[in-house]
Structure formats: C-alpha cells, structure tokens
Backbone as JSON Lines, residues from 0, in Angstrom:
{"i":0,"aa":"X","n":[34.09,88.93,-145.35],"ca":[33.14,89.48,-144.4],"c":[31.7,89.13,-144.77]}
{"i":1,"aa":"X","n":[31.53,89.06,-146.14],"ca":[30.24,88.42,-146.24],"c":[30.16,87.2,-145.72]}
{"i":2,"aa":"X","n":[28.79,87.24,-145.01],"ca":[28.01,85.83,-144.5],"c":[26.94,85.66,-144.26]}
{"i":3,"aa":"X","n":[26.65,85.28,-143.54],"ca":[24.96,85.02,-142.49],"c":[24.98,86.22,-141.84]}
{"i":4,"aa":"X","n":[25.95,86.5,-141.42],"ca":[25.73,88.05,-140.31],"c":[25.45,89.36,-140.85]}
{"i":5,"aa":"X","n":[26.08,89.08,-142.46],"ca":[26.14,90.44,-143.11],"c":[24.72,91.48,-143.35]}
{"i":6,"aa":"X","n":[23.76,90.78,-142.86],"ca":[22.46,91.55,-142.8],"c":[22.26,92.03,-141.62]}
{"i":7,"aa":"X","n":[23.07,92.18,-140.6],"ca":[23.04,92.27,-139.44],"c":[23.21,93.7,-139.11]}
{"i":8,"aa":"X","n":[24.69,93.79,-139.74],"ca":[25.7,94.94,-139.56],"c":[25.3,96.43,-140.39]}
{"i":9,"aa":"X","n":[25.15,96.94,-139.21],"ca":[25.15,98.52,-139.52],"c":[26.12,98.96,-140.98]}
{"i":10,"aa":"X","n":[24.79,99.68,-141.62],"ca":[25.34,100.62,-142.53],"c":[26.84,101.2,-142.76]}
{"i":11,"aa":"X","n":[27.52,101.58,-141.88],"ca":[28.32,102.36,-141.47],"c":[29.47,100.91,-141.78]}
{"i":12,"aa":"X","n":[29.38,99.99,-140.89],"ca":[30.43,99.02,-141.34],"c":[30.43,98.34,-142.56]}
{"i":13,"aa":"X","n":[29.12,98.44,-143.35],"ca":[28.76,97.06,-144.46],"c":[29.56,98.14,-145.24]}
{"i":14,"aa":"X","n":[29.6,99.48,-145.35],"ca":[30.43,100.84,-145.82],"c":[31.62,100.51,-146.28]}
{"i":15,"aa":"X","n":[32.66,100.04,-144.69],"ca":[33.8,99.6,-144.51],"c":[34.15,98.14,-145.35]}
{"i":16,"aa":"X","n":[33.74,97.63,-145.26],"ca":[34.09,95.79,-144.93],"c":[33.23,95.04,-146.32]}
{"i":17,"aa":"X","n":[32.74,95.89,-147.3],"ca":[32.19,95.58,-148.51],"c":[32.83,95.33,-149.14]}
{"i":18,"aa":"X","n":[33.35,93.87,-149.93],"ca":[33.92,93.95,-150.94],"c":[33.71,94.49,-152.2]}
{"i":19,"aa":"X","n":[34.18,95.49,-152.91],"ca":[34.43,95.85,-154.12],"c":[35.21,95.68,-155.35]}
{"i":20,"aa":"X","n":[34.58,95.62,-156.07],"ca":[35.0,94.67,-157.67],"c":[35.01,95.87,-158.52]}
{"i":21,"aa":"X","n":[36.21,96.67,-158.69],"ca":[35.61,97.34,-159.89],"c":[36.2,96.98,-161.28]}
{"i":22,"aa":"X","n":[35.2,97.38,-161.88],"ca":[35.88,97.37,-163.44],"c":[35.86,98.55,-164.09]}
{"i":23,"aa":"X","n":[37.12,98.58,-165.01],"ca":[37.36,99.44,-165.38],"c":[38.36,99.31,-166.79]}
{"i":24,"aa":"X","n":[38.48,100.32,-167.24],"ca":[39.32,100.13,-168.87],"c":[39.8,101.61,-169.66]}
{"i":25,"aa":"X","n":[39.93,101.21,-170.79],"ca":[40.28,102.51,-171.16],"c":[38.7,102.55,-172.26]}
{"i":26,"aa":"X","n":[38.65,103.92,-172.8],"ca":[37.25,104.07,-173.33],"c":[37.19,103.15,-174.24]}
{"i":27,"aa":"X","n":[35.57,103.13,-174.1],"ca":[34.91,101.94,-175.31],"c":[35.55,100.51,-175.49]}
{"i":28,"aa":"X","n":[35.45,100.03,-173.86],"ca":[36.22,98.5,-173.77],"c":[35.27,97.75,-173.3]}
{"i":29,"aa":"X","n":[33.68,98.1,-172.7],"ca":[33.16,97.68,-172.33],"c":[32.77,97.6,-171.08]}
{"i":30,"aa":"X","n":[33.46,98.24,-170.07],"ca":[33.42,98.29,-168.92],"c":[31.81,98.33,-168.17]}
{"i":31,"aa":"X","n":[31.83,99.64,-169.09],"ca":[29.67,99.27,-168.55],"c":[28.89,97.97,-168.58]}
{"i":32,"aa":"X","n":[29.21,97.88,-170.17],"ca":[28.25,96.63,-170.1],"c":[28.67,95.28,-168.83]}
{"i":33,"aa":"X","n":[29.83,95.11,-168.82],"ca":[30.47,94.25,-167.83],"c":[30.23,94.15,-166.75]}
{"i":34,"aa":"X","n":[30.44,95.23,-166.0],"ca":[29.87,95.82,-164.9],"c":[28.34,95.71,-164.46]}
{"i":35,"aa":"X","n":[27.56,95.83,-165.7],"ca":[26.32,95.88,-165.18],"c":[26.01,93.96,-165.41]}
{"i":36,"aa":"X","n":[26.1,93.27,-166.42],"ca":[26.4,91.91,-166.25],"c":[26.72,90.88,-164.84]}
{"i":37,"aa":"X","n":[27.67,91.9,-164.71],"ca":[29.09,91.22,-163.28],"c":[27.64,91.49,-162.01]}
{"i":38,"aa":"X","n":[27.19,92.95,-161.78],"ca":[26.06,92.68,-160.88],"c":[24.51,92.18,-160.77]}
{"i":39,"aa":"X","n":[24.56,92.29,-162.21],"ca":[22.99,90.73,-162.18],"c":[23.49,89.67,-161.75]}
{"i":40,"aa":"X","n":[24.43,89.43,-162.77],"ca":[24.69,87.58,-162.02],"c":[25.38,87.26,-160.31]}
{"i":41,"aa":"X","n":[25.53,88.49,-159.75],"ca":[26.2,88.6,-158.56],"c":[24.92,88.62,-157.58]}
{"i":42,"aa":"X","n":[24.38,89.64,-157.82],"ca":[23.1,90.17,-157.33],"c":[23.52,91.42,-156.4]}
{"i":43,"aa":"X","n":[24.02,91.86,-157.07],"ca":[24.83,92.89,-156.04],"c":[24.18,94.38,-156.57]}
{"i":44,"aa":"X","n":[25.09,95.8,-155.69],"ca":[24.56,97.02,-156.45],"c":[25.47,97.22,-157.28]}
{"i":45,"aa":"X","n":[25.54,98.03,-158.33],"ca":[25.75,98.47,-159.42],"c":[26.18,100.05,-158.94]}
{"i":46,"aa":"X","n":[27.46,99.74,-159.51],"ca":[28.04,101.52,-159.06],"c":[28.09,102.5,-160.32]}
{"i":47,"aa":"X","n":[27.62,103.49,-161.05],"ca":[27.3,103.9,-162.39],"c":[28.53,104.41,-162.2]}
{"i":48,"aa":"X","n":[29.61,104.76,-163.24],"ca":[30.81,105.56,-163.35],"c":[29.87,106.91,-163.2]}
{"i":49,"aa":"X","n":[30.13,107.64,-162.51],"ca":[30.03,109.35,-162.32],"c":[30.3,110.08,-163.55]}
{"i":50,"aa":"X","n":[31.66,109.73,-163.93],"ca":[32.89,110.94,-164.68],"c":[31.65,110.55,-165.92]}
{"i":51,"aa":"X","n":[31.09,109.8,-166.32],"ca":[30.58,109.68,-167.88],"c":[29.02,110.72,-167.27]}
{"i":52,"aa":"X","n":[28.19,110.66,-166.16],"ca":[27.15,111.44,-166.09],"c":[27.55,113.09,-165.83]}
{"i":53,"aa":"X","n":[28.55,113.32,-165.24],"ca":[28.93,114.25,-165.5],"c":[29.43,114.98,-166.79]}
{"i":54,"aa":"X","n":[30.19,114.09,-167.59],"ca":[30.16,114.33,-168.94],"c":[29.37,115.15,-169.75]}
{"i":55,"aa":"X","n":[28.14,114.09,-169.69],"ca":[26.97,114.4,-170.36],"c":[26.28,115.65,-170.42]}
{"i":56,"aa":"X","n":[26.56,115.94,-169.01],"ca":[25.83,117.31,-168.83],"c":[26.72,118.75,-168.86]}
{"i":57,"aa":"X","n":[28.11,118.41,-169.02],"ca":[29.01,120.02,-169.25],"c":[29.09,120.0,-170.55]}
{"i":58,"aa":"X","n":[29.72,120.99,-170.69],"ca":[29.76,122.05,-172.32],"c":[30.8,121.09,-172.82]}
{"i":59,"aa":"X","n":[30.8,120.86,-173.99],"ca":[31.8,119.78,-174.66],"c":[33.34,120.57,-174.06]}
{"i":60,"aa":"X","n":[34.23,119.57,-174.41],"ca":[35.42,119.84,-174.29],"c":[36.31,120.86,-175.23]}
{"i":61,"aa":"X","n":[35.57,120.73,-176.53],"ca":[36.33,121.31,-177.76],"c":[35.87,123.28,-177.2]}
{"i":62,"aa":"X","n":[34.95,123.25,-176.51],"ca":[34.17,124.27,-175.83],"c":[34.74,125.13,-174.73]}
{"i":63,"aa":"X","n":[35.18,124.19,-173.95],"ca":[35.82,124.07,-172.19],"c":[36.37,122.96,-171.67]}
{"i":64,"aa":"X","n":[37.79,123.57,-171.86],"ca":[38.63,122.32,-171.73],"c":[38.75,122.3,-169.78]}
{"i":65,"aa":"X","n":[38.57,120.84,-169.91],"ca":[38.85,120.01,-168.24],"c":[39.23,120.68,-167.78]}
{"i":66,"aa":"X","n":[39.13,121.1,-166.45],"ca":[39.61,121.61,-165.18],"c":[39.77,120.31,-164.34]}
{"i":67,"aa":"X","n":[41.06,120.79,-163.52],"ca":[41.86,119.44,-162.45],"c":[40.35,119.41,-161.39]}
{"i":68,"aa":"X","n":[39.72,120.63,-160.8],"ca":[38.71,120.56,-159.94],"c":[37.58,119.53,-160.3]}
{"i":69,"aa":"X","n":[37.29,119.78,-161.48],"ca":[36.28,119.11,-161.88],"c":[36.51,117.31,-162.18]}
{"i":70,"aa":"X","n":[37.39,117.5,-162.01],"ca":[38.35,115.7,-161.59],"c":[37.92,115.6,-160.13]}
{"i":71,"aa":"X","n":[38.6,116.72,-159.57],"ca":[38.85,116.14,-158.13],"c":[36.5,115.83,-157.74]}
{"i":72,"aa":"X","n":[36.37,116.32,-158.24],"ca":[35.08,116.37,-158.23],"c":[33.81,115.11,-158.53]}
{"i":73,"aa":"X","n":[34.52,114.8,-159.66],"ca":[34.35,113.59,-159.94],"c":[34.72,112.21,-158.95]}
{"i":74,"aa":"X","n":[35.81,111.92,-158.75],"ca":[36.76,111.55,-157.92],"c":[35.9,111.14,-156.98]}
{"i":75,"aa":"X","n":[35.71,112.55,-156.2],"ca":[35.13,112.46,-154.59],"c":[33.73,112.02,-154.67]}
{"i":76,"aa":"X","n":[32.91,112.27,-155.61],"ca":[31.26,111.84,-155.86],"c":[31.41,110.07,-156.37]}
{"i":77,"aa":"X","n":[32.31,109.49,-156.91],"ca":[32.19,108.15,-157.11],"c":[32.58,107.43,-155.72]}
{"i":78,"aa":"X","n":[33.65,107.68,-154.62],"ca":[33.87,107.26,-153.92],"c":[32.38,107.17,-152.93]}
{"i":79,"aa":"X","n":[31.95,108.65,-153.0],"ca":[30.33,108.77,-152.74],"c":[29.37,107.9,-152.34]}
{"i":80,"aa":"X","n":[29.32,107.18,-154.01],"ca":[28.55,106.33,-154.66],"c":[29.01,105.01,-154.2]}
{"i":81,"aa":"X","n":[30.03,104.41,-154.12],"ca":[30.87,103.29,-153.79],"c":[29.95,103.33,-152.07]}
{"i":82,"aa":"X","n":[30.57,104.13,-151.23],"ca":[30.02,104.12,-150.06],"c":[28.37,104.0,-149.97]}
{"i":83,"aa":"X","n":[27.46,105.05,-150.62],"ca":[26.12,104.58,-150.19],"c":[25.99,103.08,-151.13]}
{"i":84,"aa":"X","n":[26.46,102.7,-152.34],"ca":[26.04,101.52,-153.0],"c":[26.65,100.01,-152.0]}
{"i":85,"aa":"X","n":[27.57,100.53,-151.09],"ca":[28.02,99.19,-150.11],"c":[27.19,99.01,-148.67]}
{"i":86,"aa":"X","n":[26.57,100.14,-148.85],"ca":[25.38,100.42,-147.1],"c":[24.43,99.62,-147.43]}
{"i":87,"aa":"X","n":[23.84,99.56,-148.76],"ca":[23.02,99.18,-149.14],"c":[23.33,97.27,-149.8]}
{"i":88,"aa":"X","n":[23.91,97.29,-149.64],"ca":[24.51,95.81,-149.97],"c":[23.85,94.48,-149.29]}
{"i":89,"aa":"X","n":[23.4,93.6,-149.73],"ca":[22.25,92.57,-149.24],"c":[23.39,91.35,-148.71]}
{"i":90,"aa":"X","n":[24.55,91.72,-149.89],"ca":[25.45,90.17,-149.44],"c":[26.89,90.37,-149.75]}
{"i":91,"aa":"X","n":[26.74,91.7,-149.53],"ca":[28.56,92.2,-148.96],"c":[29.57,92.65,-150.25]}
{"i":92,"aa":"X","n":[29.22,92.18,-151.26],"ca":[29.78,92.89,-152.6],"c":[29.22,94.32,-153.21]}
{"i":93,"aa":"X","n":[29.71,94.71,-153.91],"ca":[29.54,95.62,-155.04],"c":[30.28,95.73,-156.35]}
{"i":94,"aa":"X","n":[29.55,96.26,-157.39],"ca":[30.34,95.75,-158.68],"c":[30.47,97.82,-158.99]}
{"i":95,"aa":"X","n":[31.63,98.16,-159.32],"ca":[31.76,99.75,-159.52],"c":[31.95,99.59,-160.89]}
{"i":96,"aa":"X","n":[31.61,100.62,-161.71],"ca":[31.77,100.82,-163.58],"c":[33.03,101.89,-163.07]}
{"i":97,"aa":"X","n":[34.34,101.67,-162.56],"ca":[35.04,102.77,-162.8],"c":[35.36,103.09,-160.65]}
{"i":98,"aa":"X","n":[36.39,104.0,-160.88],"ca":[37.0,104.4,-159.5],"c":[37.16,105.8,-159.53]}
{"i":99,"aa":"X","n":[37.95,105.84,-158.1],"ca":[38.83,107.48,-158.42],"c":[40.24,107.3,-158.76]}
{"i":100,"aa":"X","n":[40.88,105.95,-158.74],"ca":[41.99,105.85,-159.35],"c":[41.78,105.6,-161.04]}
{"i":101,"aa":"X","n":[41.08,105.44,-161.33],"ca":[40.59,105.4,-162.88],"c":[40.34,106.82,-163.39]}
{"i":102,"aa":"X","n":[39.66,107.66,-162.12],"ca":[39.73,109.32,-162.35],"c":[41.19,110.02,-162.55]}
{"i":103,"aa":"X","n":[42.1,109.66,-162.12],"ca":[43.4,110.49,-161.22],"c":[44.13,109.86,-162.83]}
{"i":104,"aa":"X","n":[44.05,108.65,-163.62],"ca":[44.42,108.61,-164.7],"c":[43.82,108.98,-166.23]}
{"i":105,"aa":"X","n":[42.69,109.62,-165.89],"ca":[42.15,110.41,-166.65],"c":[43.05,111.8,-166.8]}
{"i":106,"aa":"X","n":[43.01,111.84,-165.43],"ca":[43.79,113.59,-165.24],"c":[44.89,113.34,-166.05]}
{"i":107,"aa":"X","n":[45.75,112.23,-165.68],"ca":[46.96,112.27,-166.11],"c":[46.92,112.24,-167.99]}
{"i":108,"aa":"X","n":[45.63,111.72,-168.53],"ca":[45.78,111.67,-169.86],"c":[45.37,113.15,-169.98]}
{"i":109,"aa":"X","n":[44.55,113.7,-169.8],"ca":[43.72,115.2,-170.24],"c":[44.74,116.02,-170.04]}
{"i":110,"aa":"X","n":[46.06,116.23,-168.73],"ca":[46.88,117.2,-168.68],"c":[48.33,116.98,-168.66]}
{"i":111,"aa":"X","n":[48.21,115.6,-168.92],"ca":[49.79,114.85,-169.33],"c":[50.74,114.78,-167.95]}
{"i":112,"aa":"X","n":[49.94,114.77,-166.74],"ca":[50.53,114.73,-165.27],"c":[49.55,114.54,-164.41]}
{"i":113,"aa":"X","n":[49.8,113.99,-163.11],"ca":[49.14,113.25,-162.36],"c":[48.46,114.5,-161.67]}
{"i":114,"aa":"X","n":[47.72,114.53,-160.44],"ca":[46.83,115.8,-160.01],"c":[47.64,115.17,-158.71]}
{"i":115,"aa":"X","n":[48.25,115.82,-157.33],"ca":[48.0,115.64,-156.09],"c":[46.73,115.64,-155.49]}
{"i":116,"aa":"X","n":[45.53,116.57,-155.93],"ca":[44.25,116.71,-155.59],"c":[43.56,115.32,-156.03]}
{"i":117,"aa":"X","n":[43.56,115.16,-157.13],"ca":[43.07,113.75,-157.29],"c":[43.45,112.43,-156.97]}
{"i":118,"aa":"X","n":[44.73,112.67,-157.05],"ca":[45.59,111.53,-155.69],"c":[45.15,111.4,-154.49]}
{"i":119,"aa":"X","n":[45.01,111.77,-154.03],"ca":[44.44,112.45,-152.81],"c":[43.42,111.81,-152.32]}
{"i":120,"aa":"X","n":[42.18,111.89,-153.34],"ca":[40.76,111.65,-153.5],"c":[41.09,110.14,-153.65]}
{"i":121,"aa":"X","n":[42.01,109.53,-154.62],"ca":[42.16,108.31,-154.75],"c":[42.58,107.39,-153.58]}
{"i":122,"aa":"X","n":[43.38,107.73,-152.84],"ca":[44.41,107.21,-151.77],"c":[42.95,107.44,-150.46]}
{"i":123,"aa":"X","n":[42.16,108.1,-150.52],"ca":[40.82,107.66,-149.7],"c":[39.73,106.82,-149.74]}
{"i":124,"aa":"X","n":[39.94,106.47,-150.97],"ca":[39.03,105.42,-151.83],"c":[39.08,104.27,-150.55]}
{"i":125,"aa":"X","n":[37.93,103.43,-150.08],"ca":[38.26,101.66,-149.68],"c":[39.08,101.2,-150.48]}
{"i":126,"aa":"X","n":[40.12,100.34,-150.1],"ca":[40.94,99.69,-151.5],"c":[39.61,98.33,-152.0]}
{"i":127,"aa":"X","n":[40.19,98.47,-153.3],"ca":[39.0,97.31,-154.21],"c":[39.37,95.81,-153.44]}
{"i":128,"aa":"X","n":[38.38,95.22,-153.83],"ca":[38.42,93.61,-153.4],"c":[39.59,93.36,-154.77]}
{"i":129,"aa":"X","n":[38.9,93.39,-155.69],"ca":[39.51,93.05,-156.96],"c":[39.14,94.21,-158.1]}
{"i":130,"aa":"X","n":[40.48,94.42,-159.22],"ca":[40.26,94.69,-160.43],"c":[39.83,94.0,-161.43]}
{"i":131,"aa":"X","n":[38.96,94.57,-162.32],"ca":[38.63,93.65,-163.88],"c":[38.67,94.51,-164.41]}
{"i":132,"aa":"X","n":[39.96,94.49,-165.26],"ca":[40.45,95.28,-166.03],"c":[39.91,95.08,-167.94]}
{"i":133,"aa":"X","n":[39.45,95.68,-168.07],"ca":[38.92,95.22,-169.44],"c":[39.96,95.42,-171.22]}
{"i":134,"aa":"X","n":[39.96,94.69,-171.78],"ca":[40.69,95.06,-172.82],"c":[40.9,96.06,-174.02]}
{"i":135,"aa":"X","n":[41.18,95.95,-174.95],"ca":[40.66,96.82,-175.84],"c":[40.78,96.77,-176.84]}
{"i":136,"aa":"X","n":[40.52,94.65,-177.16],"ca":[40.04,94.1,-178.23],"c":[39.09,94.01,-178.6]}
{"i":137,"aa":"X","n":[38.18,94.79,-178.09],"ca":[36.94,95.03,-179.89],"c":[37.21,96.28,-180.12]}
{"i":138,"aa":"X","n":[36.18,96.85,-181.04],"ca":[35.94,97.45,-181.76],"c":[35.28,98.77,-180.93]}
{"i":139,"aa":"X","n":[36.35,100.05,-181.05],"ca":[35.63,101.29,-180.76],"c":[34.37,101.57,-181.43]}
{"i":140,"aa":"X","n":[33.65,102.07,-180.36],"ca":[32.1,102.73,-180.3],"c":[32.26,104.19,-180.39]}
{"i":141,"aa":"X","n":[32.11,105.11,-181.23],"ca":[32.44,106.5,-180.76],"c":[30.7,106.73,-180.5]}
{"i":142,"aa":"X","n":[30.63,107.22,-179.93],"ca":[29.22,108.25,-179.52],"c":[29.33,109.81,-178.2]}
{"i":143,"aa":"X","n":[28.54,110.5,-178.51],"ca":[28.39,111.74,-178.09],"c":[29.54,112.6,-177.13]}
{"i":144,"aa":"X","n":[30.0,111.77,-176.63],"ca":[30.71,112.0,-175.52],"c":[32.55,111.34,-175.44]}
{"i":145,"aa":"X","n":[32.3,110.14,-176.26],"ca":[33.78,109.25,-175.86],"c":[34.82,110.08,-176.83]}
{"i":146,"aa":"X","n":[35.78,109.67,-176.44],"ca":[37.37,110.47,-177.03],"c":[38.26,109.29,-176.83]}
{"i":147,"aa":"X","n":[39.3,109.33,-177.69],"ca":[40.65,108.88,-177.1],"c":[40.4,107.21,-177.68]}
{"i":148,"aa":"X","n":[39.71,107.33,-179.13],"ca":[39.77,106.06,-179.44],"c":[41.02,105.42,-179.71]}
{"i":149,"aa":"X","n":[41.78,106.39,-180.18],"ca":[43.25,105.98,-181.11],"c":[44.37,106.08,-179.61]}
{"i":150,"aa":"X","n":[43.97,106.42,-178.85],"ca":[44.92,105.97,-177.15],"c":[44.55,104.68,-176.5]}
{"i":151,"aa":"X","n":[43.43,104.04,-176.88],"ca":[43.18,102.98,-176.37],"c":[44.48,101.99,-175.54]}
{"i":152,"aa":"X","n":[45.23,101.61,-176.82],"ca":[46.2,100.56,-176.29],"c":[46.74,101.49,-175.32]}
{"i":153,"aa":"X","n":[47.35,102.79,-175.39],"ca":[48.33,103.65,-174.56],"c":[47.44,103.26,-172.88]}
{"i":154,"aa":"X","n":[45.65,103.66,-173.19],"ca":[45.05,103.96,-171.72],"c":[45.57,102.41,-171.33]}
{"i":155,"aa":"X","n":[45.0,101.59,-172.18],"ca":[45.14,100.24,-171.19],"c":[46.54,99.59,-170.64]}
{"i":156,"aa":"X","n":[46.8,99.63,-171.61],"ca":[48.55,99.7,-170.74],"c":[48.81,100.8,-169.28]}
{"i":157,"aa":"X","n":[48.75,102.1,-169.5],"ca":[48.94,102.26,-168.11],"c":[47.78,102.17,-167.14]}
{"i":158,"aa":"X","n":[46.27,101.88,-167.34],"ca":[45.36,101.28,-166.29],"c":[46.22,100.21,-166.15]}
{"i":159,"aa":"X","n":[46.56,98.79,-166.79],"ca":[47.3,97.76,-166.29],"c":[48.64,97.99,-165.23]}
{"i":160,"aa":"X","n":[49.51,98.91,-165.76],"ca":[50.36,99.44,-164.87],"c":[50.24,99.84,-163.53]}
{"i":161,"aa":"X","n":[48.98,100.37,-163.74],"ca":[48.8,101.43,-162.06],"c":[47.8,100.0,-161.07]}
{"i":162,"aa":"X","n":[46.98,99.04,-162.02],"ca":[46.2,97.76,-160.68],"c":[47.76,96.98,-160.45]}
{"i":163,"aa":"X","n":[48.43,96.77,-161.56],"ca":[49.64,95.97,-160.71],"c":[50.14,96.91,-159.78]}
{"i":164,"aa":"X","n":[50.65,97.73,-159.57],"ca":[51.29,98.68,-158.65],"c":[50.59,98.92,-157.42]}
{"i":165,"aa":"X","n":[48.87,98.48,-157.66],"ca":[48.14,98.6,-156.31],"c":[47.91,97.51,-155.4]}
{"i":166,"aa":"X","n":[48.63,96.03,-156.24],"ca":[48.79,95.36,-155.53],"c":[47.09,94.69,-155.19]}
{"i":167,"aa":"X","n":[46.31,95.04,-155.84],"ca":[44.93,94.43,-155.67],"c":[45.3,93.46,-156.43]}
{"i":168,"aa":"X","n":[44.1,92.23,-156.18],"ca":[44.2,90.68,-157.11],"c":[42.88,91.35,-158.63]}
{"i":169,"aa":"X","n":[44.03,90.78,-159.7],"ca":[42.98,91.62,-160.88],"c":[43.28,90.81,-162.13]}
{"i":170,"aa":"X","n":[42.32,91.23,-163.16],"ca":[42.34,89.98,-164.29],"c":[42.19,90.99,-165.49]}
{"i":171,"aa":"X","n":[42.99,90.7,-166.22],"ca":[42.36,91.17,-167.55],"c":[41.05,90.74,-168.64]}
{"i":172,"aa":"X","n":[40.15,91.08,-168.85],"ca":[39.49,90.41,-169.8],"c":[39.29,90.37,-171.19]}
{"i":173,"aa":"X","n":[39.36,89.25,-171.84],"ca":[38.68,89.92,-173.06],"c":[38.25,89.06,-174.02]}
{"i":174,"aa":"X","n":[37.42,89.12,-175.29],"ca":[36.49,88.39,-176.15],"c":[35.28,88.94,-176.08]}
{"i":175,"aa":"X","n":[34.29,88.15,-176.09],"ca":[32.7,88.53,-175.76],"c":[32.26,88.92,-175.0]}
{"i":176,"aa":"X","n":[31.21,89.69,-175.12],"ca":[30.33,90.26,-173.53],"c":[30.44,88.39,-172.51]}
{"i":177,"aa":"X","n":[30.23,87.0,-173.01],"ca":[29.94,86.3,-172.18],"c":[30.98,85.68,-172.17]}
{"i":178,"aa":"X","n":[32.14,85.86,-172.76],"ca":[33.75,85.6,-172.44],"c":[34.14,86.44,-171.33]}
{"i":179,"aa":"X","n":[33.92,87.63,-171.49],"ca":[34.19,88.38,-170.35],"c":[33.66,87.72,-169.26]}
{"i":180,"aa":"X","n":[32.49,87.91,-169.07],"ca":[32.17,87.79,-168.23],"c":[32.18,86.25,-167.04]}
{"i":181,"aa":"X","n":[32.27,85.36,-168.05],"ca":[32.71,84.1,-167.82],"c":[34.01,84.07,-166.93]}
{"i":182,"aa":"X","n":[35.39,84.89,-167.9],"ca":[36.01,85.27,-167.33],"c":[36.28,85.5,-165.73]}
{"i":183,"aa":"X","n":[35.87,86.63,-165.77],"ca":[35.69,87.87,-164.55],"c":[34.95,86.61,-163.42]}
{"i":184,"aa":"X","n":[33.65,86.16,-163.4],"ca":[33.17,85.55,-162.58],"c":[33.88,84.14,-162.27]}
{"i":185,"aa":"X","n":[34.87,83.27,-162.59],"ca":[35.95,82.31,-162.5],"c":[36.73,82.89,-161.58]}
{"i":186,"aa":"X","n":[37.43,84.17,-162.19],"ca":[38.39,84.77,-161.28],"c":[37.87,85.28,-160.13]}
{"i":187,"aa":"X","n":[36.98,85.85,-159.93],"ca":[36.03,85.75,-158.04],"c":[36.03,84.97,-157.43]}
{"i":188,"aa":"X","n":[35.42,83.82,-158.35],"ca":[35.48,82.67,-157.78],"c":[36.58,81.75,-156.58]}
{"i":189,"aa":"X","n":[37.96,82.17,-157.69],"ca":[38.84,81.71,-157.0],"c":[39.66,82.5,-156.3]}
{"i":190,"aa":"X","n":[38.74,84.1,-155.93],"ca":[39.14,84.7,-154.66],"c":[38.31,84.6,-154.01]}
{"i":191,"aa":"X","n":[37.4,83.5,-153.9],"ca":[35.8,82.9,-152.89],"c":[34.43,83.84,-153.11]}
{"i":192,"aa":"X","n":[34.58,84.33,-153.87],"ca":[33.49,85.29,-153.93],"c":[32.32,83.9,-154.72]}
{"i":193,"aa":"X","n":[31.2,83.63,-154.03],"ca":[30.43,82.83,-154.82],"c":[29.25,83.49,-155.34]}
C-alpha cells in the first residue's frame, strides 16, 4: 500500500493499510535497540513497547504481584500506539518495540496460562507486516526493572512458536546490533519493503 498516494490517504486508512514490523524477543535480546535502529534507517515511526513504561512506574513486583487487568491494559494501550504511530506514517511502515501478542505471552509466563482477556486484545491487533524476532545470544543486561534472565531460551522458544503459528513472514536475528540489523533490513527487503 505504500506509494506515491500514501500521503494522500486519510488517517483513518494509513491506520488500516500500514505496514507493521514488529520486533520483539524475550527480555534483554535487544529488541529496543533494534527497533529503534530498524526505524532510523527506515524513516519510519517508532512504536515504544508500553508494558516496559508501565513497568517503570508501578510498585515492583516482589511488592504487587501482576494482575491479568493490568495486561489486558497494557495490551489495549500498545495497539493504541500502533494505530496513532501508523496515522502518522509519511511512507506507510512502522517499526513496533513489542505487540499485544508479545503481551498475552507475558501473561502466560507471569501466571503459567494464557488470559482470554488478553487474547482478545491480541486477536484485535492489525496483523503485523512482518516479525523480527530477536535472539538471545548475547549477554543479559539486568537493570531496574528486567526479570526472567535465566527463561530467556524458554521465552524465545515459545515467542518463536506463537510468529510461526501466526503465519506472519518473520526472521530470527542475531549477532551484533549491525548484524541484526543488516539482517532484519535484507529480510524486508525481500518482502519489498525498500
């Protein structure tokens, strides 16, 4: 859908008909940095993962443990973000740090079962243009907020599980911030994204 026309079209459709790229991983794989990389060199908007700003600002976990609401919550504010960051779109892409199907498997790690509520939220999502699924060959970062260093391989294995099952076109990445990214931008490529 991107073209010459795509500056044309009302908000409301560039909404619809935006391709979306998200990336995503299990913690401390890089996904941010990638993400924000993937939309400089794109020139696109930049979708911030939600679930990590929300983070930041509730009572630790060891404090107040997760509530399913506060998923579904999450969930529905990134899809949010996805929508005004594709209105705003100059040339029909967007690059997302994260989804609500990336939320709905959060749930499933925090309460060891899937949420219908956050399913829910997910199965409304635009489906993605493409996944870039990130690895979780380097080296954990712990800081203020991240958990679940020693689940890594477990998260990425079933994030890999659930983009094959969605049937989106998706890549794994991994090596350097400019391996990745090298990566990731090849594989657009040869779904025409220039």
């Amino acid at each position: 859908m991107a073209n010459i026309f795509w500056p044309l079209l009302p908000a409301s459709l560039r909404a619809k008909f935006c391709r979306r790229i998200v990336v995503t991983g299990a913690e401390s794989t890089g996904t941010t940095t990638l993400a924000l990389m993937m939309a400089e060199a794109l020139n696109s908007p930049y979708v911030a993962e939600y679930g990590r700003e929300y983070t930041e600002r509730r009572a630790k976990v060891t404090d107040e443990p997760w509530r399913t609401e506060e998923l579904v919550e999450i969930a529905e504010e990134q899809n949010a973000l996805e929508d005004a960051a594709a209105r705003r779109s100059d040339n029909g892409l967007i690059i997302a740090d994260t989804d609500a199907l990336t939320t709905a498997l959060w749930h499933e790690r925090y309460f060891g079962s899937r949420s219908p509520a956050v399913d829910a939220v997910a199965a409304k999502q635009v489906r993605p243009f493409a996944y870039i699924l990130t690895s979780d060959d380097i080296a954990f970062e712990a800081d203020a907020i991240r958990e679940g260093g020693e689940e890594r391989h477990t998260m990425t294995t079933r994030f890999r599980e659930e983009i094959i099952k969605s049937r989106v076109p998706w890549i794994e990445v991994r090596g350097s911030r400019e391996e990745r990214l090298t990566e990731a931008l090849r594989f657009l490529c040869s779904l025409g994204v220039k």
